[in-house]
FIDREN-134927 format. One line per field, with one value per residue: z, y, x of N, C-alpha, C in turn; residue in three letters. Coordinates in steps of 0.05 Angstrom, whole numbers, padded with zeros to 5 digits. Example, Ala and Ser with C-alpha at 12.3 -4.5 7.8 and 13.67 -1.06 7.14 Angstrom:
n_pz <- 00156	00142
n_py <- -00114	-00045
n_px <- 00264	00257
ca_pz <- 00156	00143
ca_py <- -00090	-00021
ca_px <- 00246	00273
c_pz <- 00156	00157
c_py <- -00066	00001
c_px <- 00264	00258
residu <- ALA	SER
# end
This chain:
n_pz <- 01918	01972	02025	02035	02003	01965	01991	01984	01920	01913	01951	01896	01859	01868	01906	01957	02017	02068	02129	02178	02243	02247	02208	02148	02096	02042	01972	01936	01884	01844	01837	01803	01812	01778	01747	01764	01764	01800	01862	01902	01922	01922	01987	02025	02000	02010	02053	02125	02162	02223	02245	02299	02295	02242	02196	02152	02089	02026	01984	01979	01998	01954	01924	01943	01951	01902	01881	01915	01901	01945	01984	02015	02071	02089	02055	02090	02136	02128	02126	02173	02210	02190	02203	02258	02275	02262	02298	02346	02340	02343	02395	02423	02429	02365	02297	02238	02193	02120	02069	02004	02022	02082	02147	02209	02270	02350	02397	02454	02482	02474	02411	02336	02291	02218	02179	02109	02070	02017	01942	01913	01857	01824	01773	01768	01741	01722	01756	01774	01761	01742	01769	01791	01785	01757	01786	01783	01728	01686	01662	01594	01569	01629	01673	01703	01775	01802	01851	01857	01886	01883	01899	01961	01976	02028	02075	02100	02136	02197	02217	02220	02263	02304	02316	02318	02380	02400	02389	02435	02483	02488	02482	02536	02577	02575	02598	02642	02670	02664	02701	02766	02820	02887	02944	02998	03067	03118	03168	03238	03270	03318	03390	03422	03467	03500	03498	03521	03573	03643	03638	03592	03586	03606	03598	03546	03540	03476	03450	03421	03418	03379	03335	03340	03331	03281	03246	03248	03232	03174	03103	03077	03022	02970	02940	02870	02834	02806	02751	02764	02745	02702	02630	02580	02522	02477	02418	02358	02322	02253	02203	02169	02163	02136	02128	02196	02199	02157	02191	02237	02226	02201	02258	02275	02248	02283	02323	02356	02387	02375	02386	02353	02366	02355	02344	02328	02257	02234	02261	02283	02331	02357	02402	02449	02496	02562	02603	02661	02724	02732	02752	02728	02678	02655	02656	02618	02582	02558	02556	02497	02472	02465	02458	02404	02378	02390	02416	02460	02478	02549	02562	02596	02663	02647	02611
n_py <- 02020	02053	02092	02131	02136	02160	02205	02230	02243	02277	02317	02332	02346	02382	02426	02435	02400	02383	02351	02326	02346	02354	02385	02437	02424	02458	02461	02484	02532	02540	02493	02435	02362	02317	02330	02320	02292	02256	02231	02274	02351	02404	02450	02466	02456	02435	02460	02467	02478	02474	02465	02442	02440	02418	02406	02353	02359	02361	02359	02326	02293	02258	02251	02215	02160	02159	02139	02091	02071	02062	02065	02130	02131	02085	02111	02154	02125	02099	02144	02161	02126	02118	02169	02165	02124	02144	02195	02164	02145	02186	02217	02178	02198	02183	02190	02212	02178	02194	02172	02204	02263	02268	02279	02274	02307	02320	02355	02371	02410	02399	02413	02413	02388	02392	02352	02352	02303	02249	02250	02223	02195	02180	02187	02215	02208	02162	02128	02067	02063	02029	01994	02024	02040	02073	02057	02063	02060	02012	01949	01918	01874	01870	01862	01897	01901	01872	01892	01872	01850	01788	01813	01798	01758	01782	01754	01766	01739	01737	01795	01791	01759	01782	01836	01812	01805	01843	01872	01855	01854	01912	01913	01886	01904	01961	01947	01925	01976	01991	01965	01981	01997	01970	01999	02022	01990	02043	02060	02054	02122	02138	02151	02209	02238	02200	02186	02223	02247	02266	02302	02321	02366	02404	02468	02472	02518	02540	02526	02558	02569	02539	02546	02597	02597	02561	02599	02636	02613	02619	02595	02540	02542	02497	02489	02502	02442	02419	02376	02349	02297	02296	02323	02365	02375	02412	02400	02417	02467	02492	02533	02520	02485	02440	02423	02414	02371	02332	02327	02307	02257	02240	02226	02191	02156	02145	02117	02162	02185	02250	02320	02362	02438	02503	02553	02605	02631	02618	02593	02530	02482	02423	02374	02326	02278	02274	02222	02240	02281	02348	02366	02332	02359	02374	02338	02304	02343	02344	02291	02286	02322	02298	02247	02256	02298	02342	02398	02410	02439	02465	02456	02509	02473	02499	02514
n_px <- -00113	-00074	-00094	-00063	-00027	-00070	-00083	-00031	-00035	-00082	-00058	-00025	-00052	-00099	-00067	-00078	-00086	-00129	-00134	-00176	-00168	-00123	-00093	-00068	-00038	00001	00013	00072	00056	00090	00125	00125	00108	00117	00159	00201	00269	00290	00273	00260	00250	00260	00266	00216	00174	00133	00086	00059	-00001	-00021	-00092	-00130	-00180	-00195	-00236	-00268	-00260	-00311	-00292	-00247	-00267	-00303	-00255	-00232	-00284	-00285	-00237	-00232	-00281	-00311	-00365	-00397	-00401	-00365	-00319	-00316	-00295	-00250	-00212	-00221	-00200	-00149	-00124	-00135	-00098	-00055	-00058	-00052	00002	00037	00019	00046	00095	00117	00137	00093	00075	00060	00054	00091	00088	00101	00119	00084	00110	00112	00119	00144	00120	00070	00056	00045	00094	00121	00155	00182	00177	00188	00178	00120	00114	00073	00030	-00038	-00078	-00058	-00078	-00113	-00185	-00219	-00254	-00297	-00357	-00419	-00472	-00522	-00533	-00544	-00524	-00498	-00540	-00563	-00603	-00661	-00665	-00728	-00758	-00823	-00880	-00918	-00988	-01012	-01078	-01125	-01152	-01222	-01245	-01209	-01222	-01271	-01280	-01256	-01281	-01320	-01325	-01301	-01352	-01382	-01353	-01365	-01423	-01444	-01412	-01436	-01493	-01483	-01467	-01516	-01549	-01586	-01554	-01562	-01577	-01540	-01544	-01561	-01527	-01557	-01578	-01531	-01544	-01522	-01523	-01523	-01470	-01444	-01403	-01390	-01348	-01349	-01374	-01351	-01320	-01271	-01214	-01193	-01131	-01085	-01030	-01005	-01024	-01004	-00954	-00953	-00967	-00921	-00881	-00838	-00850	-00813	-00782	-00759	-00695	-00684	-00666	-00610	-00576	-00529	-00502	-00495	-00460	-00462	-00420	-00396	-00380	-00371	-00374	-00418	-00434	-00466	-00540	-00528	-00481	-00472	-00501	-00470	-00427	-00448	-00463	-00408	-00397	-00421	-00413	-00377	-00379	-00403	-00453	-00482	-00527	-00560	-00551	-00584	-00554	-00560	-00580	-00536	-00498	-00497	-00488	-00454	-00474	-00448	-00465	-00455	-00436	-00425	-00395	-00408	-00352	-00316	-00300	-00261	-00223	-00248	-00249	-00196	-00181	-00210	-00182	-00126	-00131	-00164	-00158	-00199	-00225	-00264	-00318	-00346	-00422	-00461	-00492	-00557	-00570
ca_pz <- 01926	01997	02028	02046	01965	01944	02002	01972	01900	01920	01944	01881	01834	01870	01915	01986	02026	02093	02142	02202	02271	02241	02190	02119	02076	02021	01957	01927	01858	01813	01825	01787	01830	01758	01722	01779	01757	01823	01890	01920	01913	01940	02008	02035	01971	02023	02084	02137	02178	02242	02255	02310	02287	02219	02183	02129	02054	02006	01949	01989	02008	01939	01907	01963	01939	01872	01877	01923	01893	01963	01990	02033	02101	02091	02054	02110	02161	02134	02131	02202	02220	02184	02224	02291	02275	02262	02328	02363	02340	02345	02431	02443	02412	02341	02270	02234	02163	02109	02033	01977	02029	02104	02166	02230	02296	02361	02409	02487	02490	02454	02384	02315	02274	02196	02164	02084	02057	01995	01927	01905	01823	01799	01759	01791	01715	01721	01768	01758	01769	01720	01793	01798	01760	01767	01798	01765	01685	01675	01633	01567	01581	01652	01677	01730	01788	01803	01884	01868	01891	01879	01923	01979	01981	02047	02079	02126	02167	02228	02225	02230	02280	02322	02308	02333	02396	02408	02404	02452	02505	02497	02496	02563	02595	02572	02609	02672	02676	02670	02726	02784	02847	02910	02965	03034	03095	03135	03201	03254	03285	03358	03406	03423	03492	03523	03501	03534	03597	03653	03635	03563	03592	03626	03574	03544	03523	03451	03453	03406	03421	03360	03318	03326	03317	03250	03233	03253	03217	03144	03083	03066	02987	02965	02924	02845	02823	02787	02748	02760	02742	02668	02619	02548	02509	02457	02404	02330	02311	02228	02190	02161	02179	02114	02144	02209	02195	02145	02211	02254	02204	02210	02284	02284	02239	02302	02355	02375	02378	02386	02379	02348	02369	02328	02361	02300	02235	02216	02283	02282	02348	02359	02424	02465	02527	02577	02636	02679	02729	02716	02763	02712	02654	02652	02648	02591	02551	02568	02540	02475	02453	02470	02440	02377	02374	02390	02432	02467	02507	02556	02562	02630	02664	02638	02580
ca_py <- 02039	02055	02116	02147	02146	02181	02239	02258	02256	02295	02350	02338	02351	02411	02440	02445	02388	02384	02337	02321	02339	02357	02417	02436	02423	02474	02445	02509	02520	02534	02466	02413	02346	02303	02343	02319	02268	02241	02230	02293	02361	02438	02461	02484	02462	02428	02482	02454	02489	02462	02465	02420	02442	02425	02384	02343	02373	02351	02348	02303	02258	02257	02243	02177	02150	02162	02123	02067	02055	02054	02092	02157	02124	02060	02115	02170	02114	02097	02165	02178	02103	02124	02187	02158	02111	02165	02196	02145	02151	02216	02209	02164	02195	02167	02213	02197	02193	02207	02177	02224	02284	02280	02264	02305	02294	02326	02367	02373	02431	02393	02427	02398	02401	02378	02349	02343	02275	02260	02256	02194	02205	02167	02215	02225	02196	02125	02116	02049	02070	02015	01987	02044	02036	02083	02037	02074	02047	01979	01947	01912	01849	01868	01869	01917	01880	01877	01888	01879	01813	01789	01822	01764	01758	01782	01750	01783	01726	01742	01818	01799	01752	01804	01862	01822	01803	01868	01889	01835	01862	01929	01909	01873	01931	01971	01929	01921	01998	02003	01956	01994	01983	01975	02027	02005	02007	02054	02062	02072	02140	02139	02169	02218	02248	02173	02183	02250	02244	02296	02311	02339	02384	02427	02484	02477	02539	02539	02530	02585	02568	02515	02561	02630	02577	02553	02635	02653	02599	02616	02563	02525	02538	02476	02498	02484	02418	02417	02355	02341	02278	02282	02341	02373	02376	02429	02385	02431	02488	02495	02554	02526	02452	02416	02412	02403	02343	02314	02315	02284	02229	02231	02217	02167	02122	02122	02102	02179	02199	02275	02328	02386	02457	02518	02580	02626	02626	02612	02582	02507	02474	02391	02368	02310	02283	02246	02212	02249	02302	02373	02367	02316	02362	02385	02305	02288	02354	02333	02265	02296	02338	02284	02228	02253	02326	02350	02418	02418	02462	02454	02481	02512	02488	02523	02533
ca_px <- -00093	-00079	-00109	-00037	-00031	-00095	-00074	-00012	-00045	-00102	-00046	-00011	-00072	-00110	-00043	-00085	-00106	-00140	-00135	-00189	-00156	-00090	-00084	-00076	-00017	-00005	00032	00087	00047	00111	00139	00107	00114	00124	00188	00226	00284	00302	00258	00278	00247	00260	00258	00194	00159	00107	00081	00036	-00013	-00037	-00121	-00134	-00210	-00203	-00260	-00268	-00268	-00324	-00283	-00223	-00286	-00303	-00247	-00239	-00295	-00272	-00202	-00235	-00301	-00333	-00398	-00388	-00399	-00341	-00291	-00296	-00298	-00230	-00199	-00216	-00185	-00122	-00119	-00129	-00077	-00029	-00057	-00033	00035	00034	00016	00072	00120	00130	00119	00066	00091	00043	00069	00087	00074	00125	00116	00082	00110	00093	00126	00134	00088	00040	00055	00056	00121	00117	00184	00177	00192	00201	00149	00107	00117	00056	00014	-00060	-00086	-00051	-00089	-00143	-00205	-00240	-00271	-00311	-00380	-00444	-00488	-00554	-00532	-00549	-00501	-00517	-00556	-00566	-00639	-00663	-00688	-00761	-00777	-00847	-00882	-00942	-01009	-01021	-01106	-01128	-01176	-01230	-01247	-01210	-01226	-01299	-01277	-01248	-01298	-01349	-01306	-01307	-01374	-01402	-01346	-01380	-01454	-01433	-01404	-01465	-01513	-01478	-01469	-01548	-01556	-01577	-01537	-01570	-01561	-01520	-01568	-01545	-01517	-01571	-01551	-01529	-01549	-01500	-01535	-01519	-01443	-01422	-01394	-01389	-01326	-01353	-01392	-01336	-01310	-01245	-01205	-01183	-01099	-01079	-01004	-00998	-01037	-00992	-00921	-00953	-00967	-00901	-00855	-00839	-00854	-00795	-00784	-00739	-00680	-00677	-00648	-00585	-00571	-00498	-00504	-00484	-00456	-00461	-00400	-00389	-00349	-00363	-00402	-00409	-00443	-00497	-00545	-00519	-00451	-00465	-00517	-00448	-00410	-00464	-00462	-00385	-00382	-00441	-00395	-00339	-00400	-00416	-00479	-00484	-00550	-00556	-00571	-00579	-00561	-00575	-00584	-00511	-00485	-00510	-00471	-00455	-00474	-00444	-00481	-00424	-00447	-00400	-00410	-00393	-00328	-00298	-00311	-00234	-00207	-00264	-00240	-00163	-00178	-00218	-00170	-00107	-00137	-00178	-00156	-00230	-00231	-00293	-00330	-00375	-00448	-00457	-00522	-00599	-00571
c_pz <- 01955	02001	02030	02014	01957	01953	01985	01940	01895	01926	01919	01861	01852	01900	01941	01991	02053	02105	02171	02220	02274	02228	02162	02105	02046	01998	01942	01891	01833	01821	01823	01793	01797	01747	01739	01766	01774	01841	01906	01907	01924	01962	02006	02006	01993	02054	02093	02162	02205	02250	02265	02305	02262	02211	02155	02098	02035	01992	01961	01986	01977	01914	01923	01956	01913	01864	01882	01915	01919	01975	02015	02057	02104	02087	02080	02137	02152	02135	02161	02208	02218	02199	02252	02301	02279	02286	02343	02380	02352	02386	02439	02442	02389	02315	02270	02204	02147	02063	02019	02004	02054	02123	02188	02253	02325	02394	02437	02496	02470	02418	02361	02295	02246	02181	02136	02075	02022	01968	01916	01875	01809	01802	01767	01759	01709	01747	01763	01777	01753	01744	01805	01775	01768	01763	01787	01732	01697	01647	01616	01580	01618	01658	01702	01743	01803	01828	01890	01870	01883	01902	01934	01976	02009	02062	02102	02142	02199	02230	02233	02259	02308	02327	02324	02371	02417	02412	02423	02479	02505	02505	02526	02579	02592	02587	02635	02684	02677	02691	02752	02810	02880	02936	02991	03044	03110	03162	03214	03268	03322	03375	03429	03467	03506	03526	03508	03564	03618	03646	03599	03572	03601	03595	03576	03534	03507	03455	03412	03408	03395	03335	03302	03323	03293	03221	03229	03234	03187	03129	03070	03034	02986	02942	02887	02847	02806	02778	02740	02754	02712	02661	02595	02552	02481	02435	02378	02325	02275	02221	02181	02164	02163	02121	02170	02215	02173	02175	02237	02242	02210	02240	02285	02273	02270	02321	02372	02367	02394	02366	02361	02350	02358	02347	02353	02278	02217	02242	02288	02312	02355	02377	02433	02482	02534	02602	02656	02699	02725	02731	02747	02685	02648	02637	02619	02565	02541	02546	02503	02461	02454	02452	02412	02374	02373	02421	02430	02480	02520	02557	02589	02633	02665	02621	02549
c_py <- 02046	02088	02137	02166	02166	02201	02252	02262	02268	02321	02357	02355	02381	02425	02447	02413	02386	02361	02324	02325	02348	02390	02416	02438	02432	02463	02476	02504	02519	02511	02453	02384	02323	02309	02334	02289	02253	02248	02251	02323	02389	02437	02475	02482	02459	02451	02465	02471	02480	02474	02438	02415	02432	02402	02374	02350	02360	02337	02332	02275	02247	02245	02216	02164	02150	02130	02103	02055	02050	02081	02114	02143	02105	02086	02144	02161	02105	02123	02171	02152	02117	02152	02184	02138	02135	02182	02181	02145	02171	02222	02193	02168	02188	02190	02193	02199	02187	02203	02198	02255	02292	02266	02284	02285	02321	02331	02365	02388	02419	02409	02412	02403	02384	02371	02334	02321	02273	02247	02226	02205	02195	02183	02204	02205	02169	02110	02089	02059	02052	02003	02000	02052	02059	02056	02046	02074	02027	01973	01931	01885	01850	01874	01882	01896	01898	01868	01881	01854	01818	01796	01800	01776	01756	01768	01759	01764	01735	01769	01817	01790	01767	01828	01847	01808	01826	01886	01872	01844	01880	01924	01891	01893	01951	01962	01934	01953	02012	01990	01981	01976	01991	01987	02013	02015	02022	02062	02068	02096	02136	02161	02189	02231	02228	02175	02201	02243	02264	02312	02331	02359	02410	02449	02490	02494	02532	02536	02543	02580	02552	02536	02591	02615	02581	02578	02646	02643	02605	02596	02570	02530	02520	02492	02488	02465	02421	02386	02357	02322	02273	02323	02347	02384	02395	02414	02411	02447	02488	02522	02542	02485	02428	02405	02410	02376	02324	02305	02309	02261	02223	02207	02194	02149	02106	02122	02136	02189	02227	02292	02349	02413	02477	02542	02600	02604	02616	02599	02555	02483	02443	02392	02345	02307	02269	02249	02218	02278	02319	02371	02352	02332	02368	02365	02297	02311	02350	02308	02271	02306	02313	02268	02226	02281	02342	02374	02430	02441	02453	02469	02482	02500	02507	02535	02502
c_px <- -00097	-00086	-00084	-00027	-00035	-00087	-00060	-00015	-00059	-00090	-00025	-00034	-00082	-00093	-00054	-00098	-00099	-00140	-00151	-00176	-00136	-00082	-00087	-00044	-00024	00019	00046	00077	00068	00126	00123	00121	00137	00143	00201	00242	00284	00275	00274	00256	00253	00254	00235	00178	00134	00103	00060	00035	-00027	-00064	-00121	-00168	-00213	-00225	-00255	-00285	-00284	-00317	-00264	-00249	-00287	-00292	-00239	-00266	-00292	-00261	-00208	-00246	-00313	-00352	-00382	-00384	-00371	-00312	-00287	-00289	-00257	-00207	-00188	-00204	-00143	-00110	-00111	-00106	-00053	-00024	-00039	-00003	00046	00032	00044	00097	00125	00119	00101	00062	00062	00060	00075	00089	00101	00118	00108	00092	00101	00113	00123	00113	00069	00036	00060	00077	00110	00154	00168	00192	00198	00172	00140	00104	00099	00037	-00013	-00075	-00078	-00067	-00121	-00177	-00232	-00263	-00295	-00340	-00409	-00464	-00508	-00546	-00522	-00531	-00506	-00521	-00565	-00591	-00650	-00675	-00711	-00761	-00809	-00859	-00918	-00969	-01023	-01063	-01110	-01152	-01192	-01239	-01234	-01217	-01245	-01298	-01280	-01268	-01325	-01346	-01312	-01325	-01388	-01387	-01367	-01408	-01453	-01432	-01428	-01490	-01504	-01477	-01506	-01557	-01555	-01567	-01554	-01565	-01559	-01546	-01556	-01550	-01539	-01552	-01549	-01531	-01528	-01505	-01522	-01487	-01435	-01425	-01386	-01360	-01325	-01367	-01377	-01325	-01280	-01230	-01191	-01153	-01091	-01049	-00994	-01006	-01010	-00958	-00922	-00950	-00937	-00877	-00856	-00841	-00832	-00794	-00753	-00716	-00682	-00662	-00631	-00581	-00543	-00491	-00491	-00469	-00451	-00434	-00404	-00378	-00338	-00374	-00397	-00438	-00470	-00514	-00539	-00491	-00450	-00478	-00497	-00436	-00423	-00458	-00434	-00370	-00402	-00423	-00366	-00356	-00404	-00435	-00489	-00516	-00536	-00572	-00565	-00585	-00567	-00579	-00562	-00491	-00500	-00479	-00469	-00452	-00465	-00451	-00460	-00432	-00425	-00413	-00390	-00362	-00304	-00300	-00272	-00221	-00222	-00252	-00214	-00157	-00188	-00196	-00141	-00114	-00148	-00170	-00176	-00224	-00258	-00287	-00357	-00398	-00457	-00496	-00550	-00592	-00585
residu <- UNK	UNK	UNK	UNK	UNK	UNK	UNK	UNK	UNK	UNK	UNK	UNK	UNK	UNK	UNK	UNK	UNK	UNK	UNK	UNK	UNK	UNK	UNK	UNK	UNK	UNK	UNK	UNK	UNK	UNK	UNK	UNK	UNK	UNK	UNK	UNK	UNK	UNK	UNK	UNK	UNK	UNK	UNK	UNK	UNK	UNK	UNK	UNK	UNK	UNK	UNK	UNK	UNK	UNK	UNK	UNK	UNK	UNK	UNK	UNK	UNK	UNK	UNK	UNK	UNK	UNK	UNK	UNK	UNK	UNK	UNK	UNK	UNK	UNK	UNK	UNK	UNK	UNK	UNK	UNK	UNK	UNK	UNK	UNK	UNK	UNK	UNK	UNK	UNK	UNK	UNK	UNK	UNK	UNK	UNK	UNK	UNK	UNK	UNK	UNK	UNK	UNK	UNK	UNK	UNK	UNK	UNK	UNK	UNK	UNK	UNK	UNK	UNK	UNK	UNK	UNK	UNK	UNK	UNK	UNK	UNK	UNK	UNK	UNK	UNK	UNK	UNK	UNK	UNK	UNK	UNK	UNK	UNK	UNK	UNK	UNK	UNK	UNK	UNK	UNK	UNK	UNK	UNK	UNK	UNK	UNK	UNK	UNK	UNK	UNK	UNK	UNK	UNK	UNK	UNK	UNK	UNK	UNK	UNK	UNK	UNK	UNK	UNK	UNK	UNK	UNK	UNK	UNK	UNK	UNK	UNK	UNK	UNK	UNK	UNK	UNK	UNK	UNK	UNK	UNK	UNK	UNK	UNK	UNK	UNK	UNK	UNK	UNK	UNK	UNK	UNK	UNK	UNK	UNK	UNK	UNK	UNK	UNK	UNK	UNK	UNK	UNK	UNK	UNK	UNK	UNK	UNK	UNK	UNK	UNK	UNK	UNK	UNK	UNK	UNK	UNK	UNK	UNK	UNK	UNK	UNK	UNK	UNK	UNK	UNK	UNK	UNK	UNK	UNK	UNK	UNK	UNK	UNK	UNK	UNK	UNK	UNK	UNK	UNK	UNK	UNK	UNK	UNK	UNK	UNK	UNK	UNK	UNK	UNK	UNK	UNK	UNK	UNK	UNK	UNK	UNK	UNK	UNK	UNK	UNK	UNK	UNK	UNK	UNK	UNK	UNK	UNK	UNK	UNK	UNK	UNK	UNK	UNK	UNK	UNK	UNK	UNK	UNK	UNK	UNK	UNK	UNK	UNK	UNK	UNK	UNK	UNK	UNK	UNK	UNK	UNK	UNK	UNK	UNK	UNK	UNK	UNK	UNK	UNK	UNK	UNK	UNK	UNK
# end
């Protein structure tokens, strides 16, 4: 089943779903999508909220791995695909329709509009889900497999090898350090009487002029270093480090690799480093929020 599908049965079955980047579409709970005769249903049954912040819901992920049968990392790697596609559209002008659910398109001032389309009628329970097996029950005749191999016999030949390698360097070096070393002859001294010349003999007054300069000039203190060279990016903050270590994991699947710093106890913040200097920070948040709907912030330097 395609992912466009599962969405709008996911807001058929529990009447709220969230979307990464986009918003939250609320389903109107006294109409019931299935009694309808015809492909058609009430005005304003579907409302849509725009969060350009919003994040991805447990239970959505949940039930995408459900429907697909694939592991967390593949099904939120295609969620966010199917998003950025719709982005896309969405940038150049074009909706960005959405099965069973409408279509968003996307305003001159940059705003999102929602037009309701019309309902996908197949019930959330016809759905096949026989593809979908818990992988921890073994099925009848099936035999667990055995990682364990047989223990290779080590042999200590080369360790002695080595070991005694190593103590014949040391008793070597031991030896040559007890050698004593024979002392330089040294210098006859010279006779210094034979080398002064009448001209040493005259008395030269001290120059004091170099002296009270060096007193007088203050010491240079170099300025701090600023590294303009790069800049942290704000991308998410989440409440507590179980959700924001989910959406580290999120962005590692689309090639970003962000830290994380924890400014309380309930403020956990996603960092971006971007080889840029701070004067480009405007164009990189410009492009963030344009292209993935991500409103950074930046982190001023020494912090």
């Amino acid at each position: 089943m395609k992912i466009q599908e599962i969405l709008s049965q996911y807001l058929y079955k529990e009447k709220s779903l969230t979307l990464p980047g986009l918003g939250r579409f609320d389903l109107n709970p006294s109409v019931n999508i299935y009694d309808l005769k015809e492909e058609g249903w009430p005005a304003d049954t579907i409302s849509f909220t725009t969060n350009r912040n919003a994040v991805l819901d447990e239970s959505l992920l949940q039930f995408l791995m459900q429907q697909t049968g694939k592991m967390k990392p593949l099904a939120m790697s295609d969620l966010e695909s199917y998003i950025s596609n719709g982005m896309q559209l969405i940038n150049i002008g074009k909706p960005f329709p959405i099965k069973g659910i409408g279509s968003i398109n996307k305003t001159k001032d940059n705003q999102f509009t929602f037009e309701q389309g019309s309902p996908a009628l197949e019930k959330i329970d016809s759905i096949n889900t026989d593809h979908v097996r818990d992988r921890t029950v073994l099925a009848e005749g099936e035999k667990e497999i055995d990682f364990s191999h047989e223990e290779r016999k080590s042999s200590k030949k080369p360790i002695i090898i080595l070991g005694t390698i190593v103590a014949l360097v040391l008793v070597g070096w031991a030896v040559y350090l007890a050698i004593p070393k024979k002392d330089k002859p040294q210098e006859p001294e010279t006779n210094l009487t034979e080398q002064i010349t009448p001209a040493d003999t005259t008395t030269q007054q001290p120059d004091t002029t170099a002296s009270v300069v060096k007193d007088s000039v203050a010491p240079v203190v170099p300025a701090p270093l600023v590294d303009t060279s790069s800049l942290k990016l704000i991308l998410e903050t989440a409440a507590t480090k179980s959700k924001a270590d989910a959406r580290i994991a999120f962005h590692k699947t689309r090639g970003r690799e962000l830290s994380l710093l924890m400014k309380d106890s309930s403020t956990y913040q996603l960092i971006l480093l971007v080889q840029k200097s701070l004067s480009d920070s405007t164009k990189v948040k410009d492009s963030l929020r344009n292209w993935y709907g991500i409103k950074a912030q930046v982190v001023k330097p020494g912090n």
